[in-house]
C-alpha positions as CSV (number, residue, x, y, z in Angstrom):
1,X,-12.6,-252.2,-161.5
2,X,-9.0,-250.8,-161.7
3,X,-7.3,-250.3,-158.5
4,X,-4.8,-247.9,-157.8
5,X,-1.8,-247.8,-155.3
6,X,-2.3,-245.4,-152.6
7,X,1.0,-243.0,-152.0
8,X,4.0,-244.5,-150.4
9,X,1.9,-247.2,-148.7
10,X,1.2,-250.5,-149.7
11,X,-2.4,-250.5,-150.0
12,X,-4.5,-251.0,-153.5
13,X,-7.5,-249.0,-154.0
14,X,-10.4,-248.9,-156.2
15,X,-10.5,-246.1,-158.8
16,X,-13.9,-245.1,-157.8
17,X,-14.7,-244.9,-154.0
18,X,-17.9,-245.2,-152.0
19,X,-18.1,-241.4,-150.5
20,X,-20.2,-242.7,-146.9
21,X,-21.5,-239.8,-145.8
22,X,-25.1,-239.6,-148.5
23,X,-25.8,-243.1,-147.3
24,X,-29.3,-243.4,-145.7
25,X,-29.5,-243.5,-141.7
26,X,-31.0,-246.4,-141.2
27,X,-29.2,-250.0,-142.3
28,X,-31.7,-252.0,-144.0
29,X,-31.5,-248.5,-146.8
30,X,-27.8,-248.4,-146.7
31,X,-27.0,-252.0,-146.8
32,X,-28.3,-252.5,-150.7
33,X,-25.8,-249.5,-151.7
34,X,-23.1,-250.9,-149.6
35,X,-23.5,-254.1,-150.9
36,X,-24.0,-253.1,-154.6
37,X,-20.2,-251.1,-154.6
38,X,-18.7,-254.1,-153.2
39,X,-19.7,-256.0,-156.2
40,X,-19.4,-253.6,-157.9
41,X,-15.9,-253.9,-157.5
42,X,-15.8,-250.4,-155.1
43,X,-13.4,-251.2,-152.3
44,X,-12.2,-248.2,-151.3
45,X,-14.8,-246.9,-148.4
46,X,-14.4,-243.6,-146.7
47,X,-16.5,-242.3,-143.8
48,X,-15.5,-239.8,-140.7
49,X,-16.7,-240.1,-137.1
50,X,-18.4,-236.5,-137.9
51,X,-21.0,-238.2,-140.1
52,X,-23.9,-238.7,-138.4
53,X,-22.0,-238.2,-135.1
54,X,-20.4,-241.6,-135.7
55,X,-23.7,-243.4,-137.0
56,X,-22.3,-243.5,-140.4
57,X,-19.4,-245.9,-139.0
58,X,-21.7,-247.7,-137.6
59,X,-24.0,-248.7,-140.4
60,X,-20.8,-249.6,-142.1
61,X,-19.6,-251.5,-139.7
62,X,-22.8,-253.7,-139.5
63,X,-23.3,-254.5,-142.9
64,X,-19.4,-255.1,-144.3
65,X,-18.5,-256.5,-141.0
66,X,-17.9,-260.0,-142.8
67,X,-16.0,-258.5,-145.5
68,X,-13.0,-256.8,-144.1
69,X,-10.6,-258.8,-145.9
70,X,-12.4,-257.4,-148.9
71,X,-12.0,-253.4,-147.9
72,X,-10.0,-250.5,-147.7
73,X,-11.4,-248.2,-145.0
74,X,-10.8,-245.0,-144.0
75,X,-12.2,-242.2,-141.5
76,X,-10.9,-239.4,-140.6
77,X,-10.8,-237.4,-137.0
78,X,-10.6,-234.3,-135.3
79,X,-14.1,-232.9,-134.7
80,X,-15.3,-233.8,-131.5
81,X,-19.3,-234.2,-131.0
82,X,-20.5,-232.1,-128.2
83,X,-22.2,-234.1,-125.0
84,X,-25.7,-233.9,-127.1
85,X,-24.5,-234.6,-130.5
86,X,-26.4,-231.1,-131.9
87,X,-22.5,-229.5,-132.4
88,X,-18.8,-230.3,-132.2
89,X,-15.5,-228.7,-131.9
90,X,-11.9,-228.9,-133.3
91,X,-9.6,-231.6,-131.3
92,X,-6.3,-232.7,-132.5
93,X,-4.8,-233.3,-129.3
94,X,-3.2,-236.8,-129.1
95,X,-5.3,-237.4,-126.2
96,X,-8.5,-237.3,-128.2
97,X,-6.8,-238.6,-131.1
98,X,-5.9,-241.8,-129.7
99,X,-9.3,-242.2,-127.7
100,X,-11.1,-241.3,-131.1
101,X,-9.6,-244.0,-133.6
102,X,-10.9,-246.3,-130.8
103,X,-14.1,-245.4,-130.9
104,X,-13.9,-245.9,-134.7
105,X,-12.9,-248.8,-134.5
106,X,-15.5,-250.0,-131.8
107,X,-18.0,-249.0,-134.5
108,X,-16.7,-250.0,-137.8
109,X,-16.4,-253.6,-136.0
110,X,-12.6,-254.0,-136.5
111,X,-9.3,-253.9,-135.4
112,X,-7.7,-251.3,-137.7
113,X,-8.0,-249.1,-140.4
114,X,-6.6,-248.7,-143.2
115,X,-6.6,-244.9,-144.0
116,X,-6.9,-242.4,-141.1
117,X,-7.2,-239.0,-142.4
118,X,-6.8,-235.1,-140.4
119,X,-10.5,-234.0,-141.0
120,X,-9.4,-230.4,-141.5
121,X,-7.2,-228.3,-139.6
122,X,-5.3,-224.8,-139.8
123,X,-1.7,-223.1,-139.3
124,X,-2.6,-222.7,-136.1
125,X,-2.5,-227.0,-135.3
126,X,0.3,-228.5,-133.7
127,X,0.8,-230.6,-136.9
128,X,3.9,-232.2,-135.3
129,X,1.9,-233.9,-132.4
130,X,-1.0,-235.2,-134.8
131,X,1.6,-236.9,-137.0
132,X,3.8,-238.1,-133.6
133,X,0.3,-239.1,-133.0
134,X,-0.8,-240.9,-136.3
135,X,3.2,-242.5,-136.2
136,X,2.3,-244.4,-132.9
137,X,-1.0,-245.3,-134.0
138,X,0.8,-246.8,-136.8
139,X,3.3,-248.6,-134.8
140,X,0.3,-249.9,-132.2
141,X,-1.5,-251.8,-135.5
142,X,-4.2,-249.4,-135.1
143,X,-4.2,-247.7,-138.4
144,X,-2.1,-248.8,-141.8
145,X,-1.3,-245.4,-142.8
146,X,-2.7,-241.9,-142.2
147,X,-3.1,-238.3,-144.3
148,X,-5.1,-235.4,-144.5
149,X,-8.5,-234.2,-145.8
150,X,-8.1,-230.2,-146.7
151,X,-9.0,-227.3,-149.5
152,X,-6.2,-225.2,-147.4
153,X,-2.6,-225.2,-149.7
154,X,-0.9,-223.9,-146.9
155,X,-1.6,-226.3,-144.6
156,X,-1.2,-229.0,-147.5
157,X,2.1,-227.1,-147.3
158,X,3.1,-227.6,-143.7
159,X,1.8,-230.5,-143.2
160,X,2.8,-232.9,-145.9
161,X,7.3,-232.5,-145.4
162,X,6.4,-233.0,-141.7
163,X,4.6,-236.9,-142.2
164,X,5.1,-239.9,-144.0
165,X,1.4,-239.1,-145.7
166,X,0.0,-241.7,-148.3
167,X,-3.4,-239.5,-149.2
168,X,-4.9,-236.1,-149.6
169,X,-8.0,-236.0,-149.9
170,X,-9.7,-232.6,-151.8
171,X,-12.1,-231.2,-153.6
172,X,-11.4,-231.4,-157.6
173,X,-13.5,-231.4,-160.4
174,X,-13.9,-230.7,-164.4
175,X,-15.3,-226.8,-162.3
176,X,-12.7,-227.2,-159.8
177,X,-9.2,-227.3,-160.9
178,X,-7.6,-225.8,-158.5
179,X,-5.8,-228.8,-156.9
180,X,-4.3,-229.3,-160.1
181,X,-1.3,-226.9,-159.4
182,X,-0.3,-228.5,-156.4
183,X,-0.5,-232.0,-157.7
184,X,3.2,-232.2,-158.4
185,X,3.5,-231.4,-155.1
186,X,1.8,-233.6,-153.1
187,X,3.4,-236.6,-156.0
188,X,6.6,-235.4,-154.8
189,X,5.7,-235.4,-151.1
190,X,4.8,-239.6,-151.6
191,X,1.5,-239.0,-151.5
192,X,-1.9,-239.4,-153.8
193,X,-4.6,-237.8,-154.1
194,X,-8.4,-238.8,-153.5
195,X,-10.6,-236.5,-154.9
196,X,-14.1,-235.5,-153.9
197,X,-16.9,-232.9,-155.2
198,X,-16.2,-235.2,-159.1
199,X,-19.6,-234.7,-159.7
200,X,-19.8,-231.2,-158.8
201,X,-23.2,-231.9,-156.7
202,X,-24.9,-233.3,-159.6
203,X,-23.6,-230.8,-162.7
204,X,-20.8,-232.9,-164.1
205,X,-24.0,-236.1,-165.1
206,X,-26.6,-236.6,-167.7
207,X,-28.9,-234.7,-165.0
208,X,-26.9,-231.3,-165.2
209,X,-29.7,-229.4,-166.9
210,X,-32.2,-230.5,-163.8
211,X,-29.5,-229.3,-161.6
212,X,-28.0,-226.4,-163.1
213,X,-27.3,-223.3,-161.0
214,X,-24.2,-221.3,-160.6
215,X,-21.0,-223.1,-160.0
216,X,-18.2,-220.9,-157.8
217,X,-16.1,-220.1,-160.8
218,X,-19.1,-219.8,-163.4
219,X,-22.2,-218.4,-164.0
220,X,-25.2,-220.2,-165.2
221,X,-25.3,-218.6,-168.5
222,X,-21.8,-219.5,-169.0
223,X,-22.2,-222.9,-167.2
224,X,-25.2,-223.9,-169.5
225,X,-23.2,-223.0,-172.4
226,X,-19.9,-224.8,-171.6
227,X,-21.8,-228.4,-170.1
228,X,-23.7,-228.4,-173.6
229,X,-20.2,-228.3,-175.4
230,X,-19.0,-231.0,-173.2
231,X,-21.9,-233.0,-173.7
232,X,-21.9,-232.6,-177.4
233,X,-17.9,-233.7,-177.5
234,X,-18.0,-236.4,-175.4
235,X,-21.4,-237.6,-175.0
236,X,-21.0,-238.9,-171.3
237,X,-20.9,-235.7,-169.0
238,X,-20.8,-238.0,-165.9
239,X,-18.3,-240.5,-167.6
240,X,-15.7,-236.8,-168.6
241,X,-16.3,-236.2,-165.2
242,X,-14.8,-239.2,-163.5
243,X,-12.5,-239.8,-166.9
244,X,-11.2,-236.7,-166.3
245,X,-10.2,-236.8,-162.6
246,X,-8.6,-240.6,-162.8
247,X,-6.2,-239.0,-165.9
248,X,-3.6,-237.7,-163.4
249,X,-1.7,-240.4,-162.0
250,X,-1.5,-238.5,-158.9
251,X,-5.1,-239.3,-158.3
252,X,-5.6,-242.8,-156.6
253,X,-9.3,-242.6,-156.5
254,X,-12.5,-240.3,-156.6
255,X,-15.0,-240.6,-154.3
256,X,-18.7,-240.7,-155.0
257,X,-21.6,-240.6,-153.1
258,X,-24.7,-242.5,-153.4
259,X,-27.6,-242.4,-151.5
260,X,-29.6,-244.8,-154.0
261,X,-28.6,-247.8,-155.2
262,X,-29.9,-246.4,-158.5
263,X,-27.3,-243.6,-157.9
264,X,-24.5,-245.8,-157.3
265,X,-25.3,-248.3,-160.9
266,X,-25.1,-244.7,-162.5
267,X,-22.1,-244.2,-161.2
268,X,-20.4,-247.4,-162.2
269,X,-21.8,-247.3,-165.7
270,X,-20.0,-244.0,-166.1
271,X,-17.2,-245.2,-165.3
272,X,-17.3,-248.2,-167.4
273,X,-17.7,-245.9,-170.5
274,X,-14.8,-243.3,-169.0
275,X,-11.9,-246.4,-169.9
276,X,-13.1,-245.5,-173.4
277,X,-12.1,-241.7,-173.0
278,X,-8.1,-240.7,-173.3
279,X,-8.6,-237.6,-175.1
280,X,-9.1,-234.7,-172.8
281,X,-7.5,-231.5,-174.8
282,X,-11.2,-230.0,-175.5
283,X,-12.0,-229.7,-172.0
284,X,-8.9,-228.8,-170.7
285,X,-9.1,-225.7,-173.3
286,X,-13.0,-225.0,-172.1
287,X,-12.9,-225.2,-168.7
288,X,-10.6,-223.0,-166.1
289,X,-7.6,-223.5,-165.0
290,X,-8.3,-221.8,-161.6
291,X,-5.8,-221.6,-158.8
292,X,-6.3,-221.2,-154.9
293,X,-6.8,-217.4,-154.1
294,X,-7.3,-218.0,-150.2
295,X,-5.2,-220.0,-147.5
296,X,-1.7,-219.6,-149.7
């Protein structure tokens, strides 16, 4: 698998990423998926201490344990789990930050991460304490570099000419171009992208038809009607799908999850066939250039 640099830092990342939070609960499920992407040639792994109230970094942790060397990994912070673990509120204070990425770390079962990544956050944050923040964690060895996770332009806006940022992470799909007109943006700003949502929960693969409802800028009328075209151009709706995303060189790497091993091999097959596709002109012109109507 092709690997990708990640911003202005001087990490290498697979093109297609192991999205943590669909693995299964328990580690003896999880371990065959997490073991398949690594030889697969995944080694870009991205979890958050919400997921599963920190259980998800903690099956991760016990099965790629013995292949840090291996991995890129990255979490992200700033919902704090209530005393039962039922709820959680927003925390970017430095205070919680820095006990946070330590209790991260306890569970991944290392000494550092690679990515640590704002899991949100508003105009109303105290962006330059979380990046003071992130800065120090840098300088400590605790993390490798840092950036943010958000659908918000404005904050995307604010938040990037403040920090030394290597990723954003996003939604962005063949349904969901919206990111696409602040790309030059955030390449500008030394940063890359790493999408999420490529799949558009299951409509951008071979499956669509079993899956196909309304998408938030189409119909299904109009969605049935434009996947069919698609599939009948290009064959591979799942391969256009991650083809598509990994075209911009903005984009460092899309995230998929996989909550089968089956799933995953699906995945990587795709992707094997999207090398073949350079030719995206028909489904620029089909699908909708949409831009951000909220959060500007």
């Amino acid at each position: 698998m092709e690997k990708r640099q990640l911003g202005q830092s001087t990490l290498q990342i697979s093109e297609i990423g192991l999205g943590c939070m669909s693995l299964p609960p328990a580690i003896n499920e999880a371990k065959p998926i997490l073991l398949e992407a690594l030889q697969s040639g995944i080694t870009y792994f991205d979890t958050a201490d919400l997921y599963q109230f920190g259980h998800n970094e903690t099956v991760i942790g016990e099965v790629l344990k013995n292949h840090r060397h291996q991995i890129t990994l990255a979490s992200k912070v700033g919902n704090k789990a209530n005393a039962t673990k039922d709820g959680w509120t927003w925390d970017i204070s430095k205070a919680y930050i820095e006990t946070a990425v330590r209790e991260s770390l306890k569970r991944l079962q290392t000494d550092y991460l690679d990515v640590y990544q704002l899991h949100g956050g508003t105009l109303d944050d105290d962006f330059d304490e979380v990046i003071d923040t992130f800065e120090g964690l840098k300088k400590q060895g605790l993390i490798r570099s840092y950036g943010i996770s958000t659908l918000r332009p404005n904050v995307l806006q604010t938040f990037l000419p403040l920090a030394q940022a290597s990723t954003v992470m996003m939604p962005y799909s063949l349904l969901d171009r919206e990111p696409e007109e602040f790309f030059p943006f955030i390449q500008q700003q030394g940063a890359s992208v790493v999408s999420r949502g490529t799949l558009a929960k299951g409509l951008l693969t071979t499956a669509w038809e079993e899956r196909l409802q309304a998408h938030t800028h189409y119909d299904e009328q109009t969605l049935r009607q434009l996947l069919s075209q698609l599939t009948a151009q290009y064959g591979n709706l799942h391969a256009l799908a991650l083809a598509f995303n990994l075209r911009s060189p903005v984009v460092a790497s899309t995230i998929i999850g996989a909550s089968s091993v089956t799933q995953l091999q699906q995945t990587i097959k795709a992707y094997q066939v999207a090398q073949q596709i350079d030719d995206f002109a028909f489904a620029k012109e089909h699908t909708k250039l949409t831009t951000y109507t909220k959060h500007r």
